[in-house]
C-alpha positions as CSV (number, residue, x, y, z in Angstrom):
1,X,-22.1,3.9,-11.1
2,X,-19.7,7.2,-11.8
3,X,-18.0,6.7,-15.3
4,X,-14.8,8.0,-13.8
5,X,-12.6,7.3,-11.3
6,X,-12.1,9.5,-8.1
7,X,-8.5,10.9,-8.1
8,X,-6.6,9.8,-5.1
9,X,-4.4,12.6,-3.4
10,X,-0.5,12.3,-4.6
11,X,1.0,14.6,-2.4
12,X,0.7,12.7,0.8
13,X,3.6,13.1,3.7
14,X,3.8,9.2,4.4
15,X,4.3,8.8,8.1
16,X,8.0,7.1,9.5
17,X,7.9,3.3,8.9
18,X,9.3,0.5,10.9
19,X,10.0,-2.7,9.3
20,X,10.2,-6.6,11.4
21,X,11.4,-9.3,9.6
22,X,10.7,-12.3,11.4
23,X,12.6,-15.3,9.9
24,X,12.7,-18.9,10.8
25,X,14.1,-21.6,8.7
26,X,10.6,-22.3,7.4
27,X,9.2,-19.1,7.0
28,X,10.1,-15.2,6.5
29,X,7.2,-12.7,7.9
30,X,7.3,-8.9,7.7
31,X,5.6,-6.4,9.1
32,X,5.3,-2.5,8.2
33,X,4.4,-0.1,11.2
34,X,3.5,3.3,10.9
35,X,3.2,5.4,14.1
36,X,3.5,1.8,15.8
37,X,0.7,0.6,13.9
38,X,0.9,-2.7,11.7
39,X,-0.6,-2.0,8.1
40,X,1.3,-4.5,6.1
41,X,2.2,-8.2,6.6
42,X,3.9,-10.1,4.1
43,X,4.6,-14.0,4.3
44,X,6.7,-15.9,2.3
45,X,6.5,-19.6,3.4
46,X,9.7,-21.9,1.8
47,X,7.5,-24.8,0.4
48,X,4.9,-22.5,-1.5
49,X,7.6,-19.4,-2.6
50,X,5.9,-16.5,-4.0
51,X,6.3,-16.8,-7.9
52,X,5.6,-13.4,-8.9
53,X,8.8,-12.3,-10.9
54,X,10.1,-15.6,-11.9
55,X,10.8,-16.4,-15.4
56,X,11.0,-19.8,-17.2
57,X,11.1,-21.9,-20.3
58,X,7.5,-23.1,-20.5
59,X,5.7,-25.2,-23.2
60,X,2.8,-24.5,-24.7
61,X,0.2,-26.9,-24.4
62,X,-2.8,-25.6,-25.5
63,X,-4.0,-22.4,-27.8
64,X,-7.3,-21.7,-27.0
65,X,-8.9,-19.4,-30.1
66,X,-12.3,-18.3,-28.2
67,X,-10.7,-16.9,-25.5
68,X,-7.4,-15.3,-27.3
69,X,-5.5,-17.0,-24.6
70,X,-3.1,-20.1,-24.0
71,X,-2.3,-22.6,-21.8
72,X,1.7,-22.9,-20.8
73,X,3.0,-25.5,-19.3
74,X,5.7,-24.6,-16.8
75,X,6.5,-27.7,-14.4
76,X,3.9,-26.4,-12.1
77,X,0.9,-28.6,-10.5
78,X,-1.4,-26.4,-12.9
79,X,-0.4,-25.0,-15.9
80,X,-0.4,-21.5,-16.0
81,X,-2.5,-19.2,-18.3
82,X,-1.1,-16.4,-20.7
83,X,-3.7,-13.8,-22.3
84,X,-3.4,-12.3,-25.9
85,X,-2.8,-9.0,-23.9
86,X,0.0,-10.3,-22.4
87,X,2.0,-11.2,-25.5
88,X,4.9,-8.8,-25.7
89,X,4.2,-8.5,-29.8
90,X,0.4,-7.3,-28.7
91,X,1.5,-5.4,-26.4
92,X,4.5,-3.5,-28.7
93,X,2.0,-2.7,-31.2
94,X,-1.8,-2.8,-29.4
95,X,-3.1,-0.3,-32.3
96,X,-3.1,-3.8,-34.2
97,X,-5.5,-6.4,-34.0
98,X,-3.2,-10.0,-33.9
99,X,-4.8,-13.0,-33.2
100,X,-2.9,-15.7,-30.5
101,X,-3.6,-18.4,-32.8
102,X,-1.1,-16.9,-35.7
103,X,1.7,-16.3,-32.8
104,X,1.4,-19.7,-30.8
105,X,1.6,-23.5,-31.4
106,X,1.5,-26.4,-29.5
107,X,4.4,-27.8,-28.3
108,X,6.7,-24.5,-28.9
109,X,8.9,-23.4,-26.4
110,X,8.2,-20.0,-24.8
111,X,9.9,-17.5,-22.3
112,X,7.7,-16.4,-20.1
113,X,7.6,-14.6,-17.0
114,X,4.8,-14.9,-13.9
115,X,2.8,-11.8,-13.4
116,X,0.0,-13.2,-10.7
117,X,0.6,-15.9,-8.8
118,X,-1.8,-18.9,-8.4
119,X,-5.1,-18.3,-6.7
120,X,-7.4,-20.6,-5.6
121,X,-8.3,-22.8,-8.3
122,X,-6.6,-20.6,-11.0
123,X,-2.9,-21.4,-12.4
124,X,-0.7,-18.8,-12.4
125,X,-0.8,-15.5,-15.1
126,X,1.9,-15.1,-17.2
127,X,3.5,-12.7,-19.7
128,X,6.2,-12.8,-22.4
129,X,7.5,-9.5,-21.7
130,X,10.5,-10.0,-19.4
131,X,10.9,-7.4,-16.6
132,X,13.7,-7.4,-14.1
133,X,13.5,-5.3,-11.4
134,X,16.4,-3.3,-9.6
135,X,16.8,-1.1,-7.0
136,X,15.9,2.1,-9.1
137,X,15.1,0.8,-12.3
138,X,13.1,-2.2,-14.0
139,X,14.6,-3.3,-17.0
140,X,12.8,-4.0,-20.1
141,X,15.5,-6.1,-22.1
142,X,13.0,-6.7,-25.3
143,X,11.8,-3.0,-25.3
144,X,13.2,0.6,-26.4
145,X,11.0,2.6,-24.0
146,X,12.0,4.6,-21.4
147,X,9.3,4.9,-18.8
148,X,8.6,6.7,-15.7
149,X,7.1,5.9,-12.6
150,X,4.0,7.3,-12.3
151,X,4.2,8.7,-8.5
152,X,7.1,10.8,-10.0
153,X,4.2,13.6,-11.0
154,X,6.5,17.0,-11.7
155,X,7.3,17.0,-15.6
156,X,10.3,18.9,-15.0
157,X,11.8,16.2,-13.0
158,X,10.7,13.6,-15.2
159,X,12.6,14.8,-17.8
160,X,15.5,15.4,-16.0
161,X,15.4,11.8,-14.5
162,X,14.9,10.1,-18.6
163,X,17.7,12.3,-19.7
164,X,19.8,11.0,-17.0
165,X,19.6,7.6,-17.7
166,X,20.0,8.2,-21.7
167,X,23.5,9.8,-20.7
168,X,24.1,6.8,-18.7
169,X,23.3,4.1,-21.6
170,X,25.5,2.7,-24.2
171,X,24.7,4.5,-27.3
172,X,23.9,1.4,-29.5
173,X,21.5,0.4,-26.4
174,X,18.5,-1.5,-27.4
175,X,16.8,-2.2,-24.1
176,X,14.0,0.0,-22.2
177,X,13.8,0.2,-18.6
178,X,11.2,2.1,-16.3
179,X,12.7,4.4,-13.6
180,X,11.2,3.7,-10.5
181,X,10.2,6.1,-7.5
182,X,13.7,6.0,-5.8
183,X,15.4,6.8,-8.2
184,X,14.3,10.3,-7.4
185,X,17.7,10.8,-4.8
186,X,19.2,8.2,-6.8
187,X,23.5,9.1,-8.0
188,X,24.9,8.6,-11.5
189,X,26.5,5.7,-9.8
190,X,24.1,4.2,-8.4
191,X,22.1,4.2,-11.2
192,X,24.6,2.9,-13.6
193,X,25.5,-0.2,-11.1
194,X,21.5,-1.0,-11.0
195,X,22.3,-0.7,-14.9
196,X,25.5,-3.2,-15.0
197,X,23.5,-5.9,-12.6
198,X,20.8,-5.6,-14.3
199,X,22.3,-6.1,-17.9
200,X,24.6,-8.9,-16.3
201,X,21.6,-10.7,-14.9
202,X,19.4,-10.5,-18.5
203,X,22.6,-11.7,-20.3
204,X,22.8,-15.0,-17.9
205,X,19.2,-15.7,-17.8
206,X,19.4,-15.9,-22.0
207,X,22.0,-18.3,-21.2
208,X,20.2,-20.3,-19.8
209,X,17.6,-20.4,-22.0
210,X,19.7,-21.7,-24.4
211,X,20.4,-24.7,-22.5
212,X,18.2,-25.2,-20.7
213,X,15.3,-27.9,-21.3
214,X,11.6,-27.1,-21.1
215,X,9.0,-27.0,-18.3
216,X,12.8,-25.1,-16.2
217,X,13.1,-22.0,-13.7
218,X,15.4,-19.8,-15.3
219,X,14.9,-16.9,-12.8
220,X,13.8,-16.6,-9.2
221,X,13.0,-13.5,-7.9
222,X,15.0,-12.6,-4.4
223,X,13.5,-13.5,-1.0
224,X,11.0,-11.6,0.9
225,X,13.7,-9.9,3.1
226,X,15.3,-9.2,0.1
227,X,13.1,-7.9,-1.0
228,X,12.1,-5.2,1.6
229,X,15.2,-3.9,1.0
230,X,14.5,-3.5,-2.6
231,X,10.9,-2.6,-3.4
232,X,9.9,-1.6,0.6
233,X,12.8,0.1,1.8
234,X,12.6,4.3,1.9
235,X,13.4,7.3,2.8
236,X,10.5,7.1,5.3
237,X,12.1,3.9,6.6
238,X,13.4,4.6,10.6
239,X,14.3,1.2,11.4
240,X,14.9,-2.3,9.9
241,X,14.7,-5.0,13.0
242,X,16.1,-8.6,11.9
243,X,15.4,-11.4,14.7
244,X,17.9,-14.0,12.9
245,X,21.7,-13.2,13.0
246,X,22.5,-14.8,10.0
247,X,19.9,-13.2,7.9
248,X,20.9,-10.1,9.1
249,X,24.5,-10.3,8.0
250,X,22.6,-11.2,4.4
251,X,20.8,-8.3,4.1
252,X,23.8,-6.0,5.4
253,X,25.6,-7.2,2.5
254,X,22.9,-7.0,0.3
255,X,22.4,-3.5,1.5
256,X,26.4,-2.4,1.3
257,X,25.9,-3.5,-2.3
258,X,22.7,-2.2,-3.5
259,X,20.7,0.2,-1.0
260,X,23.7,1.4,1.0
261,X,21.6,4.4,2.9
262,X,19.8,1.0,4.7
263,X,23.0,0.2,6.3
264,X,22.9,2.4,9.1
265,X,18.8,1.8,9.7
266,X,19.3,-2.6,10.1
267,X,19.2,-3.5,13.7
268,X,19.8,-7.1,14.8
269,X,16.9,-7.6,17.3
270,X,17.9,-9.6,20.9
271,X,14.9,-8.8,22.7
272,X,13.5,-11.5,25.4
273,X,10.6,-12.0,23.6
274,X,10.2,-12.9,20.3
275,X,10.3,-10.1,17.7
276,X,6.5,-10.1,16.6
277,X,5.4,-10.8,20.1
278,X,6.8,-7.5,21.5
279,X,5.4,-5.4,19.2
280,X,1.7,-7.4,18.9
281,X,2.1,-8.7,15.9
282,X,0.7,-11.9,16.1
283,X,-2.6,-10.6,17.8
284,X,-2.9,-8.1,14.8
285,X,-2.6,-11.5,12.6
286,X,-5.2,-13.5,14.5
287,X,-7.4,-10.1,14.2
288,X,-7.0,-9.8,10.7
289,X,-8.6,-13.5,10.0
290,X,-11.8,-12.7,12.1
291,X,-14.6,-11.2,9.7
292,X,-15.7,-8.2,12.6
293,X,-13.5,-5.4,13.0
294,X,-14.3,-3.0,15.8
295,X,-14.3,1.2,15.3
296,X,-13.1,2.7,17.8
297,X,-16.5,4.3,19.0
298,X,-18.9,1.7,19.3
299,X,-19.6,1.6,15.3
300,X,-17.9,-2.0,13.3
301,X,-17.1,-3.3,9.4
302,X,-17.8,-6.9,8.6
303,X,-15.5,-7.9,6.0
304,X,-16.6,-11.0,3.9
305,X,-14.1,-12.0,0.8
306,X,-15.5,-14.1,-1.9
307,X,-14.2,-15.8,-5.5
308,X,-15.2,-12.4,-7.2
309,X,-15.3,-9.6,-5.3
310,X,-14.9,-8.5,-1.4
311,X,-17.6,-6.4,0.3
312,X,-17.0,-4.8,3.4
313,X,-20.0,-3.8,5.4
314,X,-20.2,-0.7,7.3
315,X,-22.1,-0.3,11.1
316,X,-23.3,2.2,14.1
317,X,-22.9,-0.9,16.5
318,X,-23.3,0.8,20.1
319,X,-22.0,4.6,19.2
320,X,-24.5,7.1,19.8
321,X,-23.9,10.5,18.5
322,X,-23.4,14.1,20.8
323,X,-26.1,15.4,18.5
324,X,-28.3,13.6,16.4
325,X,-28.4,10.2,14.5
326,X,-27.3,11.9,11.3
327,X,-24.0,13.1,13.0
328,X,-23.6,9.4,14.3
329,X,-24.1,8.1,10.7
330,X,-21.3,10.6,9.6
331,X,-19.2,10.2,11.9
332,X,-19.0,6.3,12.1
333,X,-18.7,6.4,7.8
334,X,-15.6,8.7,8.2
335,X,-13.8,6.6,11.1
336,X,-14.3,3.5,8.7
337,X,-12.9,5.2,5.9
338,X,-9.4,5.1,7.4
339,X,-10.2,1.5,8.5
340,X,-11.5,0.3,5.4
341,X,-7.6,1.2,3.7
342,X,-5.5,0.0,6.5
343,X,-7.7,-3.5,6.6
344,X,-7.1,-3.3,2.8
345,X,-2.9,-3.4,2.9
346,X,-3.1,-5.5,6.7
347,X,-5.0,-8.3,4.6
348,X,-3.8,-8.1,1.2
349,X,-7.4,-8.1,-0.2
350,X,-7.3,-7.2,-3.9
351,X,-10.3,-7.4,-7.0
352,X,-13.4,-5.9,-6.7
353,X,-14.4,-4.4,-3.5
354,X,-17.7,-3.1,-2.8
355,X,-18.0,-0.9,0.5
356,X,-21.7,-0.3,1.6
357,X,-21.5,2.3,3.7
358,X,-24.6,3.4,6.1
359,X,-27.1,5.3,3.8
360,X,-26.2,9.1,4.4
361,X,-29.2,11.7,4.1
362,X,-26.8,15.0,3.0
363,X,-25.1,14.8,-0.4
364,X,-22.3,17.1,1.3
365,X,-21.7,13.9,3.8
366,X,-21.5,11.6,1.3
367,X,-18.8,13.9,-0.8
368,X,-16.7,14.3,2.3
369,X,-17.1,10.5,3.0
370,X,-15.4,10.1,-0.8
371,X,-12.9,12.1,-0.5
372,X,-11.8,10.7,3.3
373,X,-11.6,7.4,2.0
374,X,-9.5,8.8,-1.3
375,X,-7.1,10.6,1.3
376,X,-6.5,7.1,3.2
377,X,-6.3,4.5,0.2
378,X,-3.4,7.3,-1.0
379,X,-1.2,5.7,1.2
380,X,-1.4,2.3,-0.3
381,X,1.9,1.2,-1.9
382,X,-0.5,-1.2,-4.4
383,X,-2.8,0.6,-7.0
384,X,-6.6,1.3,-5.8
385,X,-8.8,3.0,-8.0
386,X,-12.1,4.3,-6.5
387,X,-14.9,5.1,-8.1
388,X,-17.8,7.1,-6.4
389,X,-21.7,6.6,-4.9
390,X,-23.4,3.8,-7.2
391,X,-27.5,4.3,-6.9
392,X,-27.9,1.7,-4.5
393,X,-25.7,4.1,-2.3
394,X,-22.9,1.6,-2.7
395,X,-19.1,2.3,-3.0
396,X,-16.8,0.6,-5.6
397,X,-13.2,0.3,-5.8
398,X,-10.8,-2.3,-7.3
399,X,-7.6,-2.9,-5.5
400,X,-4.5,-5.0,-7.9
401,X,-3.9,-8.6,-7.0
402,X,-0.7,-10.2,-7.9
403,X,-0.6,-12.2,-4.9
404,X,-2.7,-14.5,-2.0
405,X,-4.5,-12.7,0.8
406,X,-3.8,-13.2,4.2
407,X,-6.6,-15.7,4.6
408,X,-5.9,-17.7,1.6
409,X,-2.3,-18.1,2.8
410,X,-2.7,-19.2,6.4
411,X,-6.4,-20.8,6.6
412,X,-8.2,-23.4,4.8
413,X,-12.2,-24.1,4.3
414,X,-13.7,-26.1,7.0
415,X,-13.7,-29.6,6.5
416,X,-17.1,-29.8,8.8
417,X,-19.1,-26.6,6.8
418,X,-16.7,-26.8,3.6
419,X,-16.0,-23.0,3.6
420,X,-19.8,-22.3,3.5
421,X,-19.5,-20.4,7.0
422,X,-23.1,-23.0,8.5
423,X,-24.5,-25.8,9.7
424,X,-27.3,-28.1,8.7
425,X,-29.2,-28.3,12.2
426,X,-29.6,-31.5,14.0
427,X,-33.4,-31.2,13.4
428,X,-33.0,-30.6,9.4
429,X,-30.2,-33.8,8.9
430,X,-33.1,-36.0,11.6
431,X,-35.5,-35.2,8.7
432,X,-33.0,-35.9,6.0
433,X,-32.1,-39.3,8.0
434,X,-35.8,-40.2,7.7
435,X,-36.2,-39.4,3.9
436,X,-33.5,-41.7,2.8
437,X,-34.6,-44.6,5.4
438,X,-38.0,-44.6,3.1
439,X,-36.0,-44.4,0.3
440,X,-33.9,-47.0,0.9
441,X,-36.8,-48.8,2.2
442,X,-38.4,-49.4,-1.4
443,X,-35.1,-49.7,-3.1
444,X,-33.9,-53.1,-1.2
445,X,-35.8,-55.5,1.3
446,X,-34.1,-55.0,4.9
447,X,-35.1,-57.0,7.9
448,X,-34.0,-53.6,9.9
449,X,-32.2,-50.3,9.9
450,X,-29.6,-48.7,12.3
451,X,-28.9,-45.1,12.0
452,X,-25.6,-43.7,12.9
453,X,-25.3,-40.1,13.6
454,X,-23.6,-37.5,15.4
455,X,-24.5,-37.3,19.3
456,X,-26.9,-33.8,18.8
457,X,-28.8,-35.7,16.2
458,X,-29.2,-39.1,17.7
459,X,-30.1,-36.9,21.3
460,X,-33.1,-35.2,18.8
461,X,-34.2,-38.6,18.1
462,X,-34.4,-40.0,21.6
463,X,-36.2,-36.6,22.5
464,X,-38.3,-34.3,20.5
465,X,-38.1,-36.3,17.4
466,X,-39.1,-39.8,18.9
467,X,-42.7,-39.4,17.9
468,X,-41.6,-38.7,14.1
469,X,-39.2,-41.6,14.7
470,X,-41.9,-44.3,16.0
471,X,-44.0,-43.0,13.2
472,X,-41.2,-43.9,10.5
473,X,-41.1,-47.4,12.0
474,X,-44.6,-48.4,11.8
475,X,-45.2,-46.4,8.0
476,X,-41.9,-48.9,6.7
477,X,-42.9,-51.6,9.2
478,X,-39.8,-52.8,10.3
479,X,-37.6,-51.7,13.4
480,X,-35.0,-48.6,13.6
481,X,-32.3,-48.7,16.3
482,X,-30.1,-45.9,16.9
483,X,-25.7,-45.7,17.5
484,X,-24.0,-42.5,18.9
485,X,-20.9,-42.0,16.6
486,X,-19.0,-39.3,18.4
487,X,-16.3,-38.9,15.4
488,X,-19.2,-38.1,13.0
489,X,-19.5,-34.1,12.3
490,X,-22.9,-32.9,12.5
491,X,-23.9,-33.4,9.0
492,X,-22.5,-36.6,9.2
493,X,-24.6,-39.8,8.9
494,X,-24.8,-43.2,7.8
495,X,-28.2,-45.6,7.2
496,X,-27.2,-49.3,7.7
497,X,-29.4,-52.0,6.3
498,X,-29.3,-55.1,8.7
């Protein structure tokens, strides 16, 4: 494994976007095109809202010592889980060694904010430094810092940009803020009304906290198409298409008030056919559940996500190289490269994600392999860092999670397989049938057993098992008779003593 991390490229010229926001009164769906290709979807369904951003009074119900970490009760189904480096007085001062013990008790009240939202089994991660984001600026109201994002690169600028804002603050001003990317083209005005909403909105969530009882949402972050006009919207954006009138005339006013230059770009969309259907959305959905994903010469990935990590499988299939099978090798790694990063942002997959690509003979392939794949997770709007060739020629990267994946939000496991992806065969549940007969057989005295099974098994019986069967009878010595139950699941079965 390389000790450091392969620098992605920061000057990339980010293709024109398209934006669909598909809304119906029980969910909102967006997708991002680029060059009329979908890269991004985001869901936001209205009984299981996205709590990423939200702030609330939450109780603490258990301080856990070992693990420098806390329990925090916050009206949720699970409670939700805050870590020692997540305390905003470990943070302030991390140089210092503090214990969570000495800064938390049961039963005190806490303001707390969600930074990850609940996965799986896990309850959602929290932090107790508030952040409230704007159009151009996230504000920091229990910090002095002044940050800058970190895809603003010239120094120059930077400094311009911080003593900007300094001009623009009160001069007894105790709160930090971080100036994000767009504030680049950002005015004086438009920075100091992201300033007064943003102080406004700070002073009535303390407010409420005052009066509010435990276990209470103080804050809830906008809606998805919000949202896009807050965090997703840019320059790059051509086109916003809205298929619901009413939301439309929302996000114009949103937009008139906070991301003006959108304005002209928001198109109500009256098309014949529904908004994602015209532009193949819902195919690239169904496609983006489906483990195989085809290259477009002959070569595939197979994608498999799993509770720690995802690993993405790279193959020739059917492509066949002009030259030789080295070229083929090459050529199929680099193709996947670019399909590795869209499948990346298309799913949402985030954690640990280990590529294997197919093994390369030339170290001058494998380099260029890197650095392909560095040039196409650039354009990810969430933070990827790569890492290079481990010595089992495998590739590493981590991608952030803050939120579901694609999967987790519109599938479930199998109730017949249970997420495990097989089947017991009808032969291996005939012989498992037959163990517990003998089982039961010495446990209790039976004048006869029935077996009731699905109809693949119960066929095995009448057929190639019967011998194995007629066996079983005369080594308990009493009769079995057999009943189809076509309900039953494959690995379903019941013995009943008679």
């Amino acid at each position: 494994m390389h000790d450091t991390d392969i620098p992605l490229p920061k000057d990339v010229v980010r293709p024109p976007e398209t934006v669909l926001v598909n809304i119906t009164p029980q969910e909102t769906r967006v997708a991002i095109l680029e060059e009329n290709t979908v890269y991004e979807i985001h869901i936001e369904r209205n009984s299981g809202h996205g709590l990423v951003g939200n702030i609330y009074l939450g109780v603490v119900k258990r301080v856990l010592p070992g693990m420098q970490s806390a329990f925090i009760d916050i009206g949720l189904e699970r409670a939700a889980f805050l870590h020692i480096v997540d305390v905003l007085e470990q943070r302030q001062k991390p140089e210092q060694t503090q214990r969570i013990e000495h800064m938390l008790f049961e039963g005190q009240a806490i303001l707390v904010q969600v930074i990850k939202d609940p996965i799986n089994a896990k309850g959602a991660r929290l932090s107790t430094q508030i952040s409230l984001a704007g159009r151009f600026l996230v504000h920091l109201p229990q910090d002095e810092h002044i940050g800058i994002s970190q895809r603003i690169e010239d120094e120059e600028e930077r400094n311009q940009l911080r003593e900007r804002l300094a001009q623009l603050l009160p001069e007894n001003a105790c709160h930090g803020y971080i100036i994000r990317t767009s504030a680049e083209n950002a005015s004086d005005a438009e920075l100091q009304a992201d300033i007064d909403y943003l102080t406004k909105l700070w002073q009535n969530i303390q407010q409420q906290a005052k009066t509010s009882t435990p276990e209470n949402m103080l804050y809830q972050d906008l809606p998805l198409s919000l949202r896009v006009l807050r965090d997703m919207y840019s320059d790059n954006t051509r086109r916003v298409l809205v298929d619901s009138k009413a939301n439309f005339e929302n996000m114009r006013a949103f937009a008139s008030q906070y991301v003006q230059s959108a304005v002209p770009k928001l198109e109500l969309f009256q098309g014949e056919r529904p908004l994602f259907e015209a532009h193949d959305i819902e195919a690239e959905i169904n496609q983006a559940l489906q483990p195989r994903v085809n290259l477009n010469f002959g070569g595939y990935l197979i994608i498999e996500p799993t509770e720690a990590m995802t690993t993405i499988d790279v193959n020739t299939g059917g492509f066949v190289g002009a030259r030789n099978f080295d070229e083929t090798i090459f050529k199929t790694n680099l193709e996947a490269c670019h399909t590795i990063a869209r499948e990346l942002r298309l799913r949402n997959l985030g954690g640990i994600i280990i590529v294997d690509f197919i093994d390369m003979a030339h170290e001058e392939h494998r380099q260029a392999v890197l650095q392909e794949l560095a040039k196409a997770l650039a354009y990810d709007r969430t933070r990827v860092t790569l890492n290079g060739f481990t010595s089992l020629g495998l590739v590493e990267l981590t991608r952030k999670r803050t939120r579901e994946n694609l999967n987790q939000i519109l599938c479930e496991p199998c109730a017949t397989c249970h997420g495990r992806g097989r089947l017991k065969t009808a032969q291996t549940v005939c012989y498992e049938i037959q163990r517990e007969i003998v089982r039961e057989s010495r446990r209790f005295e039976a004048a006869s057993f029935r077996i009731l099974a699905a109809p693949a098994v119960i066929d095995l019986f009448l057929d190639e098992e019967s011998q194995s069967l007629a066996m079983l009878v005369d080594f308990i010595g009493k009769p079995i008779s057999l009943a189809v139950e076509t309900s039953y699941t494959q690995e379903q079965y019941d013995v009943v003593l008679l």
